[in-house]
C-alpha positions as a printed Julia matrix, in Angstrom:
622×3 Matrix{Float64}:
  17.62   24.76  -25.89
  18.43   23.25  -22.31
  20.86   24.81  -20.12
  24.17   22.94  -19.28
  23.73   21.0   -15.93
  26.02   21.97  -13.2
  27.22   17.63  -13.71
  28.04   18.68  -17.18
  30.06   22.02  -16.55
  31.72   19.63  -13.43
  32.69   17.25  -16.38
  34.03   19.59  -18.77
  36.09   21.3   -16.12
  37.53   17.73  -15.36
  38.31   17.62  -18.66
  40.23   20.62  -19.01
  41.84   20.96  -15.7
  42.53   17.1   -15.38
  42.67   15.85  -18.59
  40.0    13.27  -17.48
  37.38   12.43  -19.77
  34.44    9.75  -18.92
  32.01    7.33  -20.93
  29.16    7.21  -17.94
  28.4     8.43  -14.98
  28.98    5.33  -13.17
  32.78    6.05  -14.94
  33.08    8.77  -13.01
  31.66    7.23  -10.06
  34.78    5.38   -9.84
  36.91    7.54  -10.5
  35.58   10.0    -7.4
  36.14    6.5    -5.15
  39.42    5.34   -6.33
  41.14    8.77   -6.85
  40.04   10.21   -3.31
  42.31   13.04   -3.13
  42.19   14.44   -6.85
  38.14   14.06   -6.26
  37.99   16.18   -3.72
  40.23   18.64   -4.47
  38.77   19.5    -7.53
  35.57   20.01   -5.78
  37.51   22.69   -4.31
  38.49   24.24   -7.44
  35.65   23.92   -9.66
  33.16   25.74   -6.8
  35.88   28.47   -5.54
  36.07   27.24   -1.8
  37.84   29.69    0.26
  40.01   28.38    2.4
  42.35   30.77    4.84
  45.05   28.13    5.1
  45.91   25.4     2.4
  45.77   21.98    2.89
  49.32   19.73    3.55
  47.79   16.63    2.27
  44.02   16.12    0.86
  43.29   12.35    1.9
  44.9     9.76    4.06
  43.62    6.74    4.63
  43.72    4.6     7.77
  42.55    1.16    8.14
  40.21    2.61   10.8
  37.68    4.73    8.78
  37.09    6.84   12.15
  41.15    7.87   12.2
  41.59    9.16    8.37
  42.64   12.06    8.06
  41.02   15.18    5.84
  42.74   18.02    4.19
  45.37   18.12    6.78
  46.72   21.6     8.54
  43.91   23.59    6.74
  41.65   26.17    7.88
  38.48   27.0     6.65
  35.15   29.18    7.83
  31.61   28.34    6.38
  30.39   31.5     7.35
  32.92   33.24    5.11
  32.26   31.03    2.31
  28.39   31.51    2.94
  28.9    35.67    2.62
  31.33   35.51   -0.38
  27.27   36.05   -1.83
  26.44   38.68    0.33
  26.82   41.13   -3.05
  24.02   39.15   -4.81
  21.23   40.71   -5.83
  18.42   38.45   -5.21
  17.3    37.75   -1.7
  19.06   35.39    0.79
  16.12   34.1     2.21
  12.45   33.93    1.56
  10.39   33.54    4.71
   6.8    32.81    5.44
   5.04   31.23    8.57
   1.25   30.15    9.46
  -0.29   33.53    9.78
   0.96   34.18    5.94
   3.41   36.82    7.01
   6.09   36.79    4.26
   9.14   38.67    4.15
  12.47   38.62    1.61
  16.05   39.12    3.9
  18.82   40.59    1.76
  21.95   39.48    1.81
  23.11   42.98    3.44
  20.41   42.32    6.18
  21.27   38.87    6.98
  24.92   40.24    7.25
  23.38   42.87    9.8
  21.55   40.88   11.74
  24.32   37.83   11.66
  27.23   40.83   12.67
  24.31   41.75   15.36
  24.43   38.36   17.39
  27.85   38.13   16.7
  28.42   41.1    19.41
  26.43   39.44   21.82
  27.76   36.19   22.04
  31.41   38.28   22.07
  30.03   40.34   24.54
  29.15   37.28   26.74
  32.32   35.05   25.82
  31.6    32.98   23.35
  35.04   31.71   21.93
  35.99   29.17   19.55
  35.08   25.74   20.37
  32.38   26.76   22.67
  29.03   25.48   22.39
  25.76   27.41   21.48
  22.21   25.53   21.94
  19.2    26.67   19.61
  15.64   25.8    21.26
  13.82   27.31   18.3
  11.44   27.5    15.64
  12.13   28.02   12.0
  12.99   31.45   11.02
  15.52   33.4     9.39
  16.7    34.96   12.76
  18.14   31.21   13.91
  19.58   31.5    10.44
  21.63   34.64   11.56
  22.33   33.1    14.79
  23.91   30.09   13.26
  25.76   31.94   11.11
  27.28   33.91   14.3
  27.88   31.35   16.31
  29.72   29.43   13.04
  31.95   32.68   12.39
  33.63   32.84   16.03
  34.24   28.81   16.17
  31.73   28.41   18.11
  29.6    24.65   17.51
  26.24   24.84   16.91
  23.49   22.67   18.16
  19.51   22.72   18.15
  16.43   21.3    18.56
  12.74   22.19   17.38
  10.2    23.72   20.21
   8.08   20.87   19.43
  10.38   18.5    21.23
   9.26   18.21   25.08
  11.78   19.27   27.99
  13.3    15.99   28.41
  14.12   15.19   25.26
  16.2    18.7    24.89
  17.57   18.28   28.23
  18.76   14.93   27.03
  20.8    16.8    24.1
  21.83   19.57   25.3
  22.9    18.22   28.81
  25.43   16.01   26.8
  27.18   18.83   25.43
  27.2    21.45   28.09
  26.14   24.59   25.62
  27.86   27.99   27.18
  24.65   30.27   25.5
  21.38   29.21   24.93
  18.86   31.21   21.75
  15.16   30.31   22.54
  11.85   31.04   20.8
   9.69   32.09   23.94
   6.33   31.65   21.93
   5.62   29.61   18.89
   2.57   28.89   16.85
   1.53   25.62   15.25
  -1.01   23.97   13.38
  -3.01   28.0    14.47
  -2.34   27.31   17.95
   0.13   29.29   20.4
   2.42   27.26   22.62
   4.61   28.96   25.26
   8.41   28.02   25.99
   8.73   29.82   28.92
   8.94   27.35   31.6
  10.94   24.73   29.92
  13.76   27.38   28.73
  13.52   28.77   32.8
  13.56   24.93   33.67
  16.65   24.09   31.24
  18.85   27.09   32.34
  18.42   25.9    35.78
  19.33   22.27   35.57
  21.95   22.94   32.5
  24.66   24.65   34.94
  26.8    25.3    31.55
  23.98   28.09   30.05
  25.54   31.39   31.49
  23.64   33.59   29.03
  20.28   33.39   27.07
  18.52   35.32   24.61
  15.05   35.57   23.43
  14.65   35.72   19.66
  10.85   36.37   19.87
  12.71   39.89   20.94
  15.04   40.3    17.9
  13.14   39.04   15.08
  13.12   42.71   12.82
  15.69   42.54   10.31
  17.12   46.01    9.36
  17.87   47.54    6.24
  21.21   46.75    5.21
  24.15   48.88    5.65
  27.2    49.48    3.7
  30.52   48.03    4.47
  29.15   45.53    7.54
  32.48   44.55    9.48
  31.52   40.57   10.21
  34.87   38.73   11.06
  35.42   35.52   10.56
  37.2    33.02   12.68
  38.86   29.98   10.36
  38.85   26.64   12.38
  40.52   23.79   11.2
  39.11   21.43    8.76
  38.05   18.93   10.93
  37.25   20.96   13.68
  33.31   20.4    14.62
  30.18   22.62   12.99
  27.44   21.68   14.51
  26.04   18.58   16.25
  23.23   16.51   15.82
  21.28   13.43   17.71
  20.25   10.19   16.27
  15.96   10.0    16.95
  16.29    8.65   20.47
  14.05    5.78   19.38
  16.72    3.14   20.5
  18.14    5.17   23.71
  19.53    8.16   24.76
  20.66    9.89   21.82
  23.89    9.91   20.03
  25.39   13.73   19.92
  26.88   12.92   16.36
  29.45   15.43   15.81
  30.27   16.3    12.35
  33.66   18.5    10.69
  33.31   22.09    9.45
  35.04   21.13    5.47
  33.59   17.75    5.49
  29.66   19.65    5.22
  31.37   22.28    3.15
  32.8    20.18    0.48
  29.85   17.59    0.79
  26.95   20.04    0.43
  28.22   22.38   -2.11
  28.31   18.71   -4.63
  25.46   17.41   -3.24
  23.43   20.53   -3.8
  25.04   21.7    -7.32
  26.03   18.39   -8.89
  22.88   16.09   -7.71
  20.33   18.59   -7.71
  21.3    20.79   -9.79
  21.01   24.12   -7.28
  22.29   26.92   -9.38
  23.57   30.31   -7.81
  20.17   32.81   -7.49
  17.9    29.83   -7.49
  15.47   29.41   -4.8
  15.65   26.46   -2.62
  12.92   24.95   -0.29
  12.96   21.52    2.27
  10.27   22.12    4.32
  11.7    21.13    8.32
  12.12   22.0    11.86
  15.62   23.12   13.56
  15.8    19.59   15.03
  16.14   17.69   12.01
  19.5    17.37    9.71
  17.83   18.64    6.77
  17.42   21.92    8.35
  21.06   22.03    8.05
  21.37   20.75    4.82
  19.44   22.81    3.51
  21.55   25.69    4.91
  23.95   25.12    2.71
  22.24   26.79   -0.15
  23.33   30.06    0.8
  26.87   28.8     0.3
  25.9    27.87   -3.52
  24.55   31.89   -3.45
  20.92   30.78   -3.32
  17.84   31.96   -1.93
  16.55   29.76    0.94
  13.1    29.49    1.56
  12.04   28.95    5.07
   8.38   28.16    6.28
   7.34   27.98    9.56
   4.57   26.3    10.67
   2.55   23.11   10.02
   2.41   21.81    6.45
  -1.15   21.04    6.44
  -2.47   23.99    8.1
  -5.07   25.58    7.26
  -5.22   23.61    4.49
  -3.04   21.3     2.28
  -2.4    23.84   -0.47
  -0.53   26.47    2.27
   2.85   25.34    1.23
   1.96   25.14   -2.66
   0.8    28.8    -2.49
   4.02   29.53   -0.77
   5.66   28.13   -3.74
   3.78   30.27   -6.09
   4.68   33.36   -3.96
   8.61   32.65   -3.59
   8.86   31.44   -7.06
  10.39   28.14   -5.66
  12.51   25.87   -7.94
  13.37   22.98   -5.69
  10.92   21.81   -3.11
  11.63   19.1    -1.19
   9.43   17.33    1.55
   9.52   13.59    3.4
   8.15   11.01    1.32
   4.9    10.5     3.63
   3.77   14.22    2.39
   4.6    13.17   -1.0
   1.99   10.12   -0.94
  -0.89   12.1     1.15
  -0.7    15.0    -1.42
  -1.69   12.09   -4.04
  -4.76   11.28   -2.09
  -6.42   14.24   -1.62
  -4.23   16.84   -4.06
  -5.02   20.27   -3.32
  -6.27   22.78   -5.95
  -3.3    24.47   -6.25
  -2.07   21.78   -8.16
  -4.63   22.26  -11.05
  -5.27   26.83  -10.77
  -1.76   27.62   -9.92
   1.29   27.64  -12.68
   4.06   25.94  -10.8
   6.27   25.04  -13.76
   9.19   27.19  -12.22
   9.76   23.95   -9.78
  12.62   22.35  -11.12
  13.22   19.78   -8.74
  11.19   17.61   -5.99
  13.08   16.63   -3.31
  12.04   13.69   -1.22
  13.83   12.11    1.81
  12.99   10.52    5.21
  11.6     7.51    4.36
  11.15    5.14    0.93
   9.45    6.73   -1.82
   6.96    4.44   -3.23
   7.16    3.7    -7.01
   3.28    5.05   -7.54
   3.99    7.87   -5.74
   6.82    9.17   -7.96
   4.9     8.05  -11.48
   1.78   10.54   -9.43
   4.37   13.19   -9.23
   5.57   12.97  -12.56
   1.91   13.62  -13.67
   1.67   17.0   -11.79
   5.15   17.98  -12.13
   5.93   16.65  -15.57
   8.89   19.48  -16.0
  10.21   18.68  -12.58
  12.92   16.13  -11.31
  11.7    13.89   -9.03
  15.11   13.39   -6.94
  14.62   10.77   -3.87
  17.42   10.52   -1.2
  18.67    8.56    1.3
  21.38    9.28    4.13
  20.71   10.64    6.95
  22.04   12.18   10.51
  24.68   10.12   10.86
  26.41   11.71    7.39
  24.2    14.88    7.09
  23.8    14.43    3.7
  23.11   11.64    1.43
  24.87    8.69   -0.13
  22.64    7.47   -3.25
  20.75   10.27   -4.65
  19.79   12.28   -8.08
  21.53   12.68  -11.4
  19.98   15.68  -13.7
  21.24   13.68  -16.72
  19.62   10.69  -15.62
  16.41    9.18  -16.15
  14.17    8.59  -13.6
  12.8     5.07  -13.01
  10.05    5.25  -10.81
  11.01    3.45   -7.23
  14.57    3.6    -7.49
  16.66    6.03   -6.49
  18.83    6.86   -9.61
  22.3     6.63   -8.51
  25.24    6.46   -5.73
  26.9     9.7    -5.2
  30.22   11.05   -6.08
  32.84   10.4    -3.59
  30.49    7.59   -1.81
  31.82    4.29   -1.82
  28.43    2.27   -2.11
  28.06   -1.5    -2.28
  25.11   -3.72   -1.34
  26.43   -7.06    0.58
  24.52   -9.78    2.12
  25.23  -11.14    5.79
  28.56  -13.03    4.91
  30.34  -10.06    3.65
  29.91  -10.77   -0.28
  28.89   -7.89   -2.65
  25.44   -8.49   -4.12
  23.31   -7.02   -7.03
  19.68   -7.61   -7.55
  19.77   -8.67   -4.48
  18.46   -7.12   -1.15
  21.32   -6.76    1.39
  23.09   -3.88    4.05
  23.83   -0.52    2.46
  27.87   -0.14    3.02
  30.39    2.39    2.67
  33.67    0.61    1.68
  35.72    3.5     1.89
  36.02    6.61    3.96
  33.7     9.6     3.2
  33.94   13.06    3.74
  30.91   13.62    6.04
  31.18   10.68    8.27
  31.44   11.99   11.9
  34.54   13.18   13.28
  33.38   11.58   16.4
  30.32   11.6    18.88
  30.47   13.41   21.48
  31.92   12.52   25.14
  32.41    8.83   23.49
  35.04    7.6    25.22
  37.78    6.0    22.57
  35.11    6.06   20.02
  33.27    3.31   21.45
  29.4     4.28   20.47
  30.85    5.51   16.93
  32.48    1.93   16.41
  29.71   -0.03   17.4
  26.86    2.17   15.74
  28.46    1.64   12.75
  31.52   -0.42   12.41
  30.14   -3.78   14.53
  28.56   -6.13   12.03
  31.48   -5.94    8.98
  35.19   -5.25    9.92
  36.49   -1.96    8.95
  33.18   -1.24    7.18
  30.9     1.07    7.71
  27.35   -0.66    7.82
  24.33    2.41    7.37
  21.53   -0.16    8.73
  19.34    0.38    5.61
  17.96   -2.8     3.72
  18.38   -2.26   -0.08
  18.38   -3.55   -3.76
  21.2    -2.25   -6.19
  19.55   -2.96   -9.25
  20.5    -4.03  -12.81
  19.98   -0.47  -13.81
  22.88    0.25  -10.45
  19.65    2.38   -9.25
  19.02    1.8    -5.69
  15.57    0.11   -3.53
  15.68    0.93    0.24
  12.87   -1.19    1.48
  13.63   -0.07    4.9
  15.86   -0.66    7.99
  17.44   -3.79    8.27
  16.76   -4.37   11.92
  13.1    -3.88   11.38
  12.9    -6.55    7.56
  10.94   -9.12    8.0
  12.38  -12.35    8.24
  10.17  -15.51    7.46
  11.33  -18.82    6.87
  15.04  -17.32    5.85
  13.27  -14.7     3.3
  13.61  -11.34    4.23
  11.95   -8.58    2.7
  11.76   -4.77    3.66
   8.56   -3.37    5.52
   8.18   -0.28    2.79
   6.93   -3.19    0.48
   4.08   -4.37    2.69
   3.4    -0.66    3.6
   3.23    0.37   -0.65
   1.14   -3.03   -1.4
  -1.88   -2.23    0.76
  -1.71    1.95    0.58
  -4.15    2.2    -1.87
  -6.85    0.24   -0.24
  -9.81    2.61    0.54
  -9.5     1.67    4.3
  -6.3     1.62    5.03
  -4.79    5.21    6.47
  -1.43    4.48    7.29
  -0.12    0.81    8.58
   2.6    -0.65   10.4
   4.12   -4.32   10.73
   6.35   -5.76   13.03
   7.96   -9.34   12.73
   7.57  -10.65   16.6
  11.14  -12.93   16.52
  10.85  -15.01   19.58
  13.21  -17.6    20.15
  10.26  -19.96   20.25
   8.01  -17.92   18.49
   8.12  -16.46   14.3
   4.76  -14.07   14.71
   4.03  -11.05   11.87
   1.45   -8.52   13.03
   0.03   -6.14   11.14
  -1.61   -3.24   12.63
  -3.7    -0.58    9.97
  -5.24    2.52   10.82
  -8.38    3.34    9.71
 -11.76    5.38   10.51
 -13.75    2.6     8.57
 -13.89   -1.39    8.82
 -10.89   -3.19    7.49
 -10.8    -6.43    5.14
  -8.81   -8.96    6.87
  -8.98  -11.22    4.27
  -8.33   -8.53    1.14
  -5.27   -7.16    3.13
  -4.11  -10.79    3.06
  -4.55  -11.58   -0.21
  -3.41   -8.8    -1.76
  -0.06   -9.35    0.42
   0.15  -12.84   -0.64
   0.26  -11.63   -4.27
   2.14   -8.6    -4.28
   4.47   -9.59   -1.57
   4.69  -13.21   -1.55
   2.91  -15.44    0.63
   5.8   -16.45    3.11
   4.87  -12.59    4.2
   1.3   -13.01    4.9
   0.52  -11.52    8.71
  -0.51  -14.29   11.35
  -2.73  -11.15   12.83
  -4.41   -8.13   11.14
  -5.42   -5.7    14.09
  -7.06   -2.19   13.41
  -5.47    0.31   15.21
  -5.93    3.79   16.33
  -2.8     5.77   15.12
   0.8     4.97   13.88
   3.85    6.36   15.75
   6.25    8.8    13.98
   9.36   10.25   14.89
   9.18   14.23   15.12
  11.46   14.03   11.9
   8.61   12.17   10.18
  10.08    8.07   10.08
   7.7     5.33   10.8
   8.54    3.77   14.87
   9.28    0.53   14.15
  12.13   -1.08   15.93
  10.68    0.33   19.59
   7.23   -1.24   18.66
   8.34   -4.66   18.01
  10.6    -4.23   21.6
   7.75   -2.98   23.08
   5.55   -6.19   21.45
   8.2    -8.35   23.19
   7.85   -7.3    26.46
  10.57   -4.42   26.79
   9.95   -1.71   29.09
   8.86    0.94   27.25
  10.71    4.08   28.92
  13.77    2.12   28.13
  13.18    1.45   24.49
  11.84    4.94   23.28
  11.32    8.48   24.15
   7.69    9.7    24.21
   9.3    13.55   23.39
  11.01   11.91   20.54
   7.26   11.67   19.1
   5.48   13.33   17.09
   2.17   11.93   18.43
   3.54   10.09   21.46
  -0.53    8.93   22.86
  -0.3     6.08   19.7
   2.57    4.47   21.85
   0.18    3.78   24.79
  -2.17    2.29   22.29
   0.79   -0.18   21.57
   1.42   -0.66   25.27
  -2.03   -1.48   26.0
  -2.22   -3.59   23.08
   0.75   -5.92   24.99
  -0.57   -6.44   27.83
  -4.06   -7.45   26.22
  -2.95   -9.27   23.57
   0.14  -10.7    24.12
């Protein structure tokens, strides 16, 4: 017999508490929308929040989305609500990294170590509202040193040591972080890189770092003692948690700032009711401190799970590392970007076939589209699992259409919009479409929009990053499909679809119709829009020689032929973002004669030599 889902038990409590009782999930979809306040405050009840002071008023709306107002005159601390589980007996994190050191934390020994930086940054000031920079790897020690920062007020920022000087001198010089926790050393893909001179070079040119510490010093994690006195410090609602930066693909980038109850309330349903993360389960995303899934998948210890950290390059030494680190932590929910997803499916590892992995209860997969054959290959080697795809991002820390345990599965959509996310698809003129590819759009406020960027003067970036192509709405930038089943295609970003002859389709579809040709690597196409000029390029990497012809034809047919690339060039690698999303939209600038140190950051690479391939390719080509 099958255990209740956590969407179920959220149901039945609705039913009993609220008297509200619903035919489908789509139902209660629109109920969470239309009933704002009641939804969220019964998020609040049915998971326990703490807070220290009680709201005056749950919801109230303003015409502009950026001025509503959340759970006004509260005060809340996610550290607190994160060590409610500190009496749990299961571990709070599972931790391995390259060298296949592995180590359980306890709950009492993250409490240690957390109560341990908590002294410091008290010793050297830190106060509510300050800010605390992270230039580090991925290990349960940043954990703790979130976690400290969080329970004094302070606002927590951070970047992975992969990310070159000026890229973190770009973030962190925006906010002005008081202290500064570095990784002096760090070891990737077997090799050792040294952070010395570009934490010496950052303290010097940030003038606002007046104290520094070295976690490579304060890694060992104690035995836990009884009756650890960690105080908590409860901020206001809305006051900031942390703050993240758009990709830096487009410009210097955004320091999106988002509210300490928004994440709260946001990830504890996004976690429990989408994913179905139960208190003791074990919860992996693989990541780096710089991207927004770190944090989200912080939030497991809230939910009193165990969260699974590895540290260290996916692939290395071999594509089974992380799948034996599954085995070992007895993982239930893995979750990886889509791109790992599809590679494992070429060349899948034999710890797929020797190794019992039927404890994985979910498969998370974010980042970029996941391609209908991909999910139908995961189904075959995970056929217990859920297959959950989602898609948000940064900007909300979180996700807006995502997984339903009670669901099925239809491979290429993702199954549903989320509770409390007011999704509609709507073409250019402002007109709600289905079955039809148009702008993802949030109609209504949501919990984890920003409170604001930071230093953004009247909320001028916020407006125009999100609120300049619809009045009043909030446009996300993603090209999508809400289908007849009300699943959802994203086919890609809607500044980078490809527009021919007033057809516009997503790039993900050209990229999933040729993957499976025997040459083709990886690919990337860019639609050249000159005012005189309507040119699509496709580039494919490949060791071996391409098919110009096959690539077209098999376009023309899967596609449709108004989609057919003028050129077909072989290239030597793709650009990715250091988050793992395909560089599109600073390609085709780049194609159209843009300077290219204004229209991306190499540091905001993860293989930044492909760009001068691209740059060389302009001014021999084009």
């Amino acid at each position: 017999m099958s255990l209740k889902t956590i969407l179920s038990k959220y149901k039945e409590f609705l039913k009993s508490n609220y008297k509200l009782s619903f035919k489908s999930y789509n139902d209660l979809h629109s109920w969470s929308i239309n009933s704002i306040s009641d939804f969220w405050e019964s998020i609040v009840k049915f998971f326990d929040i703490e807070f220290d002071q009680s709201p005056t008023t749950v919801y109230k709306f303003n015409d502009d989305f950026t001025k509503t107002l959340w759970f006004e005159n509260s005060k809340i601390s996610y550290s607190k609500n994160v060590f409610k589980n500190h009496k749990l007996k299961t571990p709070a994190i599972k931790y391995q990294d390259e060298n296949g050191n592995y180590i359980e934390v306890s709950w009492g020994s993250l409490k240690m170590k957390t109560l341990e930086f908590q002294k410091i940054l008290v010793k050297n000031n830190v106060k509510i509202g300050d800010r605390v920079a992270g230039y580090c790897s991925n290990t349960p020690d940043v954990v703790a040193a979130f976690l400290a920062v969080n329970s004094l007020g302070a606002i927590w920022s951070s970047c992975s040591p992969d990310f070159g000087y000026d890229s973190v001198h770009d973030r962190f010089n925006q906010i002005q972080p008081k202290f500064l926790f570095y990784h002096s050393e760090y070891m990737y893909n077997g090799k050792i890189f040294s952070l010395d001179s570009k934490v010496e070079k950052l303290k010097s040119s940030i003038k606002s770092i007046s104290c520094s510490l070295d976690l490579n010093t304060k890694s060992v994690f104690a035995n836990s003692k009884e009756n650890i006195n960690l105080t908590f410090t409860p901020v206001d609602f809305n006051h900031p948690i942390w703050i993240l930066f758009s990709s830096g693909t487009t410009g210097k980038p955004k320091a999106i700032t988002h509210r300490t109850g928004g994440m709260i309330l946001e990830h504890f349903k996004a976690l429990s009711i989408h994913q179905n993360v139960n208190k003791a389960d074990t919860y992996f995303w693989y990541s780096t401190t710089g991207w927004m899934m770190w944090n989200y998948s912080l939030s497991s210890l809230l939910i009193g799970a165990t969260l699974c950290i590895y540290n260290g390059s996916p692939v290395y030494p071999d594509k089974g590392v992380l799948w034996r680190f599954a085995k070992k932590a007895k993982i239930n929910h893995f979750g990886h970007g889509a791109v790992f997803f599809q590679n494992l499916l070429s060349d899948i590892p034999k710890e797929l076939i020797s190794h019992d992995l039927s404890f994985i209860k979910t498969l998370g997969s974010t980042g970029s589209p996941l391609f209908k054959e991909t999910n139908i290959g995961l189904n075959k080697l995970f056929p217990k699992a859920h297959v959950v795809s989602l898609s948000g991002g940064t900007d909300v820390c979180t996700a807006f259409i995502g997984g339903n345990p009670e669901m099925d599965v239809i491979p290429g959509e993702i199954q549903c919009k989320m509770l409390g996310a007011s999704i509609e698809v709507w073409n250019d003129n402002g007109m709600e479409v289905k079955n039809e590819m148009g702008e993802l759009v949030l109609t209504k406020p949501f919990i984890s929009m920003p409170v604001f960027f930071w230093n953004d003067n009247n909320d001028e970036k916020y407006r125009n990053s999100y609120f300049s192509k619809f009045n009043n709405i909030w446009n996300h930038g993603d090209w999508v499909t809400q289908t007849v089943n009300d699943g959802i295609i994203v086919h890609g970003r809607s500044d980078s679809t490809l527009n021919r002859f007033g057809v516009r389709i997503g790039t993900s579809e050209i990229y999933s119709a040729i993957k499976d040709l025997s040459y083709v690597d990886d690919s990337l196409i860019i639609h050249l829009d000159h005012s005189n000029d309507n040119e699509l390029i496709l580039f494919v990497k490949s060791i071996s020689e391409i098919d110009q012809d096959e690539l077209k034809s098999v376009i023309r047919q899967k596609c449709s032929p108004r989609h057919v690339p003028d050129s077909i060039f072989q290239s030597h690698d793709i650009p990715y973002t250091i988050s793992g999303k395909k560089v599109e939209v600073p390609i085709k600038k780049i194609l159209m004669g843009k300077n290219p140190n204004d229209v991306v950051s190499k540091d905001s690479l993860r293989n930044p030599k492909s760009l001068d391939w691209f740059v060389e390719f302009y001014k021999n080509y084009l």
